[in-house]
C-alpha positions in Angstrom: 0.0 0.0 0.0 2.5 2.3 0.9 5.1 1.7 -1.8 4.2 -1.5 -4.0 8.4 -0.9 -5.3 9.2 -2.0 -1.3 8.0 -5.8 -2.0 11.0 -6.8 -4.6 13.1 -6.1 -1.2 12.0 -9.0 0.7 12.9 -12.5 1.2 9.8 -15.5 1.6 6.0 -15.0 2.1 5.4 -12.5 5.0 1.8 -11.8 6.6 0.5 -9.1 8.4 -2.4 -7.9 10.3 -2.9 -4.2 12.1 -5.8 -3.0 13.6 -6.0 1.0 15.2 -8.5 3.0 16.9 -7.3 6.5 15.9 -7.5 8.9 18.3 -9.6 7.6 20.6 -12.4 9.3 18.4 -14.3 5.9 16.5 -12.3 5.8 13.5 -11.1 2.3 13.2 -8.1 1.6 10.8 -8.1 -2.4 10.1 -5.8 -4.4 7.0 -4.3 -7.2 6.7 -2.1 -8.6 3.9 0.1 -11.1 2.4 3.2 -11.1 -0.1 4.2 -14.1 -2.1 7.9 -15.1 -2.9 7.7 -15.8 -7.2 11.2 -15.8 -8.5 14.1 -13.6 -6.9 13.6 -9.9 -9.1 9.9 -10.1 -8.2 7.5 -10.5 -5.7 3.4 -10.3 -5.3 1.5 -8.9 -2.6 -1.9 -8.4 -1.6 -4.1 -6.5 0.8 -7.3 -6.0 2.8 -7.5 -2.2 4.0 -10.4 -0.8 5.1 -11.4 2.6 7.5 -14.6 3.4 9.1 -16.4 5.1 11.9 -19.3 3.2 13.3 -22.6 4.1 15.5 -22.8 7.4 13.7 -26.5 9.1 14.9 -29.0 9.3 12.5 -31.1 12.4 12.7 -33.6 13.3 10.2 -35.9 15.5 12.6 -35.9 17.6 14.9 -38.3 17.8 18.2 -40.4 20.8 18.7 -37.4 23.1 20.2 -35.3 22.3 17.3 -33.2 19.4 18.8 -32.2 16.4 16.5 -33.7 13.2 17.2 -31.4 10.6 17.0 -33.3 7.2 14.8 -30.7 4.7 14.8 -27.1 4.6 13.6 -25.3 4.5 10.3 -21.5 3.2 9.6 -19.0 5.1 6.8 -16.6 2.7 5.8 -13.8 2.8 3.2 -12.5 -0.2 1.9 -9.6 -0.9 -0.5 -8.5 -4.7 -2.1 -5.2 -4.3 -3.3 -3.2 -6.6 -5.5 0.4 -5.6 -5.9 3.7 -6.5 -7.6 7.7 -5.3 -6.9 10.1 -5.9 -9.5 13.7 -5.4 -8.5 15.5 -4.0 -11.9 19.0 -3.6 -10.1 20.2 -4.2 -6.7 19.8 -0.9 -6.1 16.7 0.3 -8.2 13.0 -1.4 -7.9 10.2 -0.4 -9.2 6.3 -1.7 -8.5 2.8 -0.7 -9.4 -0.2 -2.1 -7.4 -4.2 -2.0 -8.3 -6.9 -1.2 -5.6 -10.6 -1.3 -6.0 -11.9 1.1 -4.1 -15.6 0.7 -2.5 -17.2 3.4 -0.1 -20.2 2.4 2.2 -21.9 5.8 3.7 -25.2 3.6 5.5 -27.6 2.3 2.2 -25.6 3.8 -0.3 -22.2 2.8 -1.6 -19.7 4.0 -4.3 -16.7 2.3 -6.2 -13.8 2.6 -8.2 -10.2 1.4 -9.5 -7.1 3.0 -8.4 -3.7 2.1 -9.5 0.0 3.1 -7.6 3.3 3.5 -9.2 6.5 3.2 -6.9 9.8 3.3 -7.0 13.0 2.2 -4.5 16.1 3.2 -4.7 18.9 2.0 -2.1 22.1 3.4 -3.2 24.0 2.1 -0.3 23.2 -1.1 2.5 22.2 1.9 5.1 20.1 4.3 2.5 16.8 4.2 1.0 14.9 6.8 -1.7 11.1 6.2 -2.3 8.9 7.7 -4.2 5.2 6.6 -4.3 2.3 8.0 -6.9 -1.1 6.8 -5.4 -4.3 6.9 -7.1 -2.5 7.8 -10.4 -5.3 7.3 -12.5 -7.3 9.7 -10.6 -10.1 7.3 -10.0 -13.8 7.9 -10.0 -16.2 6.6 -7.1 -19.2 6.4 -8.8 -22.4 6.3 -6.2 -25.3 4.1 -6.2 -27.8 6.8 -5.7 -30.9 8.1 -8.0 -28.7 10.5 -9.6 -25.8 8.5 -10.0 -23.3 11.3 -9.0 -19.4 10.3 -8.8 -16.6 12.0 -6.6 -13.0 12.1 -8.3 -9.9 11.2 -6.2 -6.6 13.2 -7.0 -3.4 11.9 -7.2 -1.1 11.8 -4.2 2.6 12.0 -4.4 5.1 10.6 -1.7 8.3 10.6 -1.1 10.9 9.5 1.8 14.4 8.7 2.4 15.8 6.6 5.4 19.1 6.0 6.8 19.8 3.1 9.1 22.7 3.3 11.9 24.3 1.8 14.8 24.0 -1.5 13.3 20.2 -1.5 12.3 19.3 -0.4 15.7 18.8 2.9 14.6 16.2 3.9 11.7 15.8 7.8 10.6 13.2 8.9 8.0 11.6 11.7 6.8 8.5 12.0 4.2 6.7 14.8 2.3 3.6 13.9 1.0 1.8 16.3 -1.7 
């Protein structure tokens, strides 16, 4: 998810699960994902990442002194399938491009959409290592399954990060600007 360009680094399947309550405020982070060992320059991964904030109140009315009465809850929940691949072009340079399909539940109605990343690594010694991660490079289109069949656009997103590792891999300092 992060950069696809990172799997051609690894060694072996790998697994992962992560679950996050940000903030303390109901929004619940939750993925999980697996990458798949190929042949050595390339490697597969995919993912299960989803977001969403549950128990939000439903008011449609209000009561005669113009407080909302709550009827029920509604969830929003954002959910992304990802299938990804890394392909190492030089020990130093890898490049990887991943596809999500994006789906967006807001209570009855829902929208979706197909998003695809470009990445790239490049580790020009053991300790240092350049990314550079375009998400949503298509600029993908959530189209909703409402009477008017409106759509919302996502824009592109551009990251990038360095890291240096020291003191024997103890030690890991990294810095990111993302656009």
């Amino acid at each position: 998810y992060w950069n696809p360009a990172g799997l051609a680094q690894g060694n072996g399947m790998e697994f992962f699960v992560s679950y996050t309550e940000r903030f303390g405020l109901g929004i619940h982070d939750a993925s999980a994902g697996l990458t798949l060992p190929t042949e050595k320059r390339y490697r597969l991964g995919m993912a299960v990442i989803r977001t969403s904030v549950d128990d939000i109140n439903r008011a449609t009315r209000a009561d005669a002194d113009g407080r909302p009465i709550v009827e029920g809850t509604f969830t929003d929940a954002e959910n992304a399938f990802v299938l990804a691949m890394g392909y190492r072009i030089h020990r130093i340079f890898s490049v990887g491009l991943s596809s999500k399909l994006l789906i967006h539940q807001l209570d009855s109605w829902s929208a979706n959409g197909l998003g695809f990343d470009l990445g790239f690594l490049f580790t020009p010694w053991d300790h240092v290592t350049v990314g550079l991660n375009v998400q949503n490079l298509n600029n993908p289109r959530m189209r909703w399954n409402t009477i008017e069949r409106s759509y919302d656009h996502i824009s592109s997103n551009v990251k990038a990060g360095c890291a240096v590792t020291l003191l024997s891999r103890r030690l890991i300092l990294s810095a990111d600007l993302d656009d």
